[in-house]
C-alpha positions as CSV (number, residue, x, y, z in Angstrom):
1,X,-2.9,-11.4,-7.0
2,X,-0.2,-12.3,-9.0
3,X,-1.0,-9.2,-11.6
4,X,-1.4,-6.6,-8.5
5,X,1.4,-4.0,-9.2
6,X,3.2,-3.9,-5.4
7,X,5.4,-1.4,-4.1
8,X,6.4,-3.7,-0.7
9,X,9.8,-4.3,0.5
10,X,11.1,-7.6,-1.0
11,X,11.9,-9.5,1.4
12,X,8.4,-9.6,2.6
13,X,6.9,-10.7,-0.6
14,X,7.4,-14.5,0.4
15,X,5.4,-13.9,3.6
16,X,2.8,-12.2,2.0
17,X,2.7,-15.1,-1.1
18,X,2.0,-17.6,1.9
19,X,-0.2,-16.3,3.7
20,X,-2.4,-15.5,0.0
21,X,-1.7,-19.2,-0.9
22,X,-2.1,-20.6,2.2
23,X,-5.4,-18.9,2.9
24,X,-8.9,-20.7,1.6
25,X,-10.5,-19.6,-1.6
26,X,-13.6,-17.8,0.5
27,X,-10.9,-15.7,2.3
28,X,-8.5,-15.5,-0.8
29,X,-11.5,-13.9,-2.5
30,X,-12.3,-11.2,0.5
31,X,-8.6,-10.0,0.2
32,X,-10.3,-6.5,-1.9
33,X,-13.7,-6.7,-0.7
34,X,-13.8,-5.1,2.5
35,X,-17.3,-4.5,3.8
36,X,-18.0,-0.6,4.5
37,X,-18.2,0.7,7.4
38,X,-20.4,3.4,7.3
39,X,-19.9,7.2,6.8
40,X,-17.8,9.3,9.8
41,X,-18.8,12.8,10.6
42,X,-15.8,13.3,12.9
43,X,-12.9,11.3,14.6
44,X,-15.4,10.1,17.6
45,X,-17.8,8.6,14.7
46,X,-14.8,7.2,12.9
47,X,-12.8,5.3,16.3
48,X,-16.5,3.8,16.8
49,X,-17.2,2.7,13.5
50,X,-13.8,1.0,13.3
51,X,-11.4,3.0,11.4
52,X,-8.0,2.5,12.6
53,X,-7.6,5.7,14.4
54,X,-7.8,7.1,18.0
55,X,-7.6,10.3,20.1
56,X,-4.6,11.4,22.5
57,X,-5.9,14.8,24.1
58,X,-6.5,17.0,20.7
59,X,-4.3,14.8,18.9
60,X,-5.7,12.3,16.2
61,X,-3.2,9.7,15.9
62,X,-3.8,7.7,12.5
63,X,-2.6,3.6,12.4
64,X,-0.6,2.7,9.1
65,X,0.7,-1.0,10.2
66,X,0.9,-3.9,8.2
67,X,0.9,-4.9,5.0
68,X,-1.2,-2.5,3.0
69,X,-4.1,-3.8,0.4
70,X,-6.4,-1.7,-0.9
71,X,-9.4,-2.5,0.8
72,X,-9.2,-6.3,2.8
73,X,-12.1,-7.7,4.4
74,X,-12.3,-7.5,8.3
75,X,-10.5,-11.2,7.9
76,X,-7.4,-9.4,6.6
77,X,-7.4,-7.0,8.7
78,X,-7.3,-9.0,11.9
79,X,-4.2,-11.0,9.9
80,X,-2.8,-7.7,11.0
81,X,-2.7,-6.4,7.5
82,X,-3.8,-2.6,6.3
83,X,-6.7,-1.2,5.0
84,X,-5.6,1.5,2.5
85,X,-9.0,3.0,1.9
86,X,-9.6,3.0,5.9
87,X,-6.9,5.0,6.4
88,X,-7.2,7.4,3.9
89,X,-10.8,7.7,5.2
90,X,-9.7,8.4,8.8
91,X,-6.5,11.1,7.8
92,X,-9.6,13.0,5.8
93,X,-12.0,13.0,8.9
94,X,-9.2,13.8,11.2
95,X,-8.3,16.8,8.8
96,X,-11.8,17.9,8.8
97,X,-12.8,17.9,12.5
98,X,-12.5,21.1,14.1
99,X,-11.3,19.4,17.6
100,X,-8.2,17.9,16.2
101,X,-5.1,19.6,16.4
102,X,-2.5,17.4,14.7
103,X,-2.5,14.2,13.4
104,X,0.2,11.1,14.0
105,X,0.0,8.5,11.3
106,X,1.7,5.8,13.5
107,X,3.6,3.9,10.8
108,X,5.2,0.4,11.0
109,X,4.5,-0.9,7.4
110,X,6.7,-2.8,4.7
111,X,4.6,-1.2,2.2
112,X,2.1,-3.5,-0.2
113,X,-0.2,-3.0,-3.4
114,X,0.2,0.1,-4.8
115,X,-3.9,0.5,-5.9
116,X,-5.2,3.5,-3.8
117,X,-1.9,4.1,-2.2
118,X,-2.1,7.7,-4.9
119,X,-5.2,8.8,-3.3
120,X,-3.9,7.9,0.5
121,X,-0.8,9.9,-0.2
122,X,-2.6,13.4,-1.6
123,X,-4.9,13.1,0.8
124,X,-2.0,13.3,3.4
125,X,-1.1,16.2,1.4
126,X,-4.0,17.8,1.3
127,X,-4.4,17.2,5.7
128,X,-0.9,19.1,5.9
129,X,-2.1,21.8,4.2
130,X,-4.8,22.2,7.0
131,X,-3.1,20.8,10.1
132,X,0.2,19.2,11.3
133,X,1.0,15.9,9.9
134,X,3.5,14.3,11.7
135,X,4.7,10.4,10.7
136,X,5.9,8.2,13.4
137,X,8.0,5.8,12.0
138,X,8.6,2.2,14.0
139,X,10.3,-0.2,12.7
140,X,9.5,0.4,9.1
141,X,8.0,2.6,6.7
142,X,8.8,1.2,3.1
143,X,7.8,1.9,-0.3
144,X,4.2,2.2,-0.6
145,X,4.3,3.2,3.4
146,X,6.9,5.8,2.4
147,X,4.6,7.2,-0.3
148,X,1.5,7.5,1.5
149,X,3.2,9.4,4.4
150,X,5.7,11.2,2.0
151,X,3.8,14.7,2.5
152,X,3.5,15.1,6.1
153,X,4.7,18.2,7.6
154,X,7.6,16.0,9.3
155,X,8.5,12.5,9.3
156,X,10.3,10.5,12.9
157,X,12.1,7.7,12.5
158,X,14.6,6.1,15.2
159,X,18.2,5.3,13.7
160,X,17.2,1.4,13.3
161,X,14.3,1.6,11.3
162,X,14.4,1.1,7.9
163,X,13.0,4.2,5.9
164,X,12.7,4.0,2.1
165,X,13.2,0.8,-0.1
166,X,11.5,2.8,-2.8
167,X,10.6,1.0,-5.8
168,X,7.7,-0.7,-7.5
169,X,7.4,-4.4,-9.0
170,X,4.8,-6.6,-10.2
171,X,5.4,-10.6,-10.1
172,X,4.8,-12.8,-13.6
173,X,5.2,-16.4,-13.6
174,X,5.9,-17.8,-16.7
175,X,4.7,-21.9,-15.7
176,X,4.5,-22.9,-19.8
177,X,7.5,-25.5,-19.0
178,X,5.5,-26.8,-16.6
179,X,2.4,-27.2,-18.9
180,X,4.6,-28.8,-21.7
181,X,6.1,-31.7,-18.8
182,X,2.1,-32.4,-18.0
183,X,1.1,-32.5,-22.3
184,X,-0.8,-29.2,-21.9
185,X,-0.4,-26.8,-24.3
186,X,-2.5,-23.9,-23.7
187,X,-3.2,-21.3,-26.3
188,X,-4.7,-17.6,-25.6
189,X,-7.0,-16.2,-27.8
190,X,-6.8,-12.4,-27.7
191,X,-8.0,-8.8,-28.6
192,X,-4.7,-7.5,-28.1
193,X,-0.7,-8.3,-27.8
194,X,-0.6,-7.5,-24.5
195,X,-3.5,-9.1,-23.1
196,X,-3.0,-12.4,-21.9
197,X,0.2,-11.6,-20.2
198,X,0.6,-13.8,-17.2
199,X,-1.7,-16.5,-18.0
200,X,-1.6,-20.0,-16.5
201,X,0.3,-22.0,-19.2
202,X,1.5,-19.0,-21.7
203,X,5.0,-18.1,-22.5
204,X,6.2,-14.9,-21.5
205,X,8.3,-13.3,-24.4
206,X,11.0,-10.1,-24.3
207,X,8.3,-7.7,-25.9
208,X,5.7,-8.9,-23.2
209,X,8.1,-8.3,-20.6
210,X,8.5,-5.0,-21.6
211,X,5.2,-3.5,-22.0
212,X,5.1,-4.9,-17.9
213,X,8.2,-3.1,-17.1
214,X,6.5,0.2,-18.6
215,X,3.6,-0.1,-16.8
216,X,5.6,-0.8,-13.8
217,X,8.1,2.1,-14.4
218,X,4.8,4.2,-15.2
219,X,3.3,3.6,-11.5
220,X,6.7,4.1,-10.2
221,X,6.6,7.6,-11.9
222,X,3.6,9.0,-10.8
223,X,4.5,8.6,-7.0
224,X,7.3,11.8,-8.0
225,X,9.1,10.1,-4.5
226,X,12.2,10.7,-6.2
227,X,12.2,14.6,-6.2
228,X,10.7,14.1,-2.6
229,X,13.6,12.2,-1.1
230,X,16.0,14.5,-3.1
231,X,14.7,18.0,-2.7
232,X,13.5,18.1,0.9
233,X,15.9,19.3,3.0
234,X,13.8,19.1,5.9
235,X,13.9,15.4,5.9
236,X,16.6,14.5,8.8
237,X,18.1,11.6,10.8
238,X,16.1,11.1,13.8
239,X,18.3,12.1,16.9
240,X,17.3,12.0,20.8
């Protein structure tokens, strides 16, 4: 997990970190390999096959709560984190069935790995287009959260939560010191500069550190959330 680019508000990344490391290597290996659920024709298919959405009346009201991965196993999940892929599933059923009205995408989120968190967001676009979006913010809905819900018709959130901490980062651990105090000196053999970044045991240069921060700057470009904080004037403080 440690190469996973994240877009998650900081001061959960220790939480997450312990429950990864504290976790046993059968469950630390499910953390991307969510089972499938099977394919929903409409929001009644979709509540009783498990996705995290429900119906209120006409309304289809969408669960983005947790930390977000791209596609946990069912163990994850009941850790209480997000299924990314799930919920982009369940916004594009919800936008498709003829008996829902709106949609609510019920957020309270920190934000998490970015992977997938592109396609979730456009296809939250894409839903608006057809019906309204409306984001419910709790207590949270931070960086990756914030993207994926960035294009709903409107976004709610009450004057304590905490709305934005945009950003993206990916964690490196350079442990050589701690290889050269136990005699190891470990050597990667590669195909390219670049490719052994990270490794157990391997140095991490200025130049390596760079071509990260590219790559991390890159993702953080391509979410244009920027331009959407800046240039919607439509965005406003919640108020009773």
């Amino acid at each position: 997990m440690n190469r996973e680019t994240m877009a998650l508000h900081g001061p959960h990344l220790g939480e997450f970190h312990r429950l990864v490391i504290g976790a046993d290597a059968k469950a630390v290996g499910e953390l991307n390999a969510g089972e499938v659920l099977g394919s929903a024709a409409n929001v009644r298919d979709a509540v009783s096959l498990g996705y995290p959405i429900t119906m209120a009346g006409t309304t289809a009201v969408v669960s983005i709560r947790g930390t977000m991965l791209p596609n946990p196993s069912r163990f994850w999940r009941e850790l209480g984190f997000a299924s990314t892929s799930l919920i982009r599933d369940a916004v594009r059923v919800a936008a498709s069935d003829p008996m829902v009205e709106a949609i609510v995408l019920d957020v309270d989120s920190p934000g998490g790995v970015v992977s997938g968190v592109d396609l979730l967001s456009d296809e939250v676009r894409e839903a608006a287009a057809i019906k309204p979006v409306v984001a419910a913010v709790g207590s949270m809905a931070c960086s990756a959260a914030y993207w994926a819900i960035a294009h709903a018709s409107e976004i709610h959130a009450p004057p304590t939560s905490l709305v934005g901490s945009i950003g993206a980062y990916l964690v490196l651990w350079d442990t050589s010191k701690l290889y050269d105090q136990a005699g190891i000196r470990v050597l990667a053999v590669t195909t390219g500069y670049a490719k052994a970044i990270g490794v157990a045991g391997v140095p991490i240069d200025d130049t390596q550190q760079a071509v990260v921060q590219s790559s991390v700057d890159a993702v953080f470009a391509s979410s244009d959330l920027l331009s959407r904080l800046v240039g919607d004037s439509t965005m406003q403080p919640w108020r009773r």
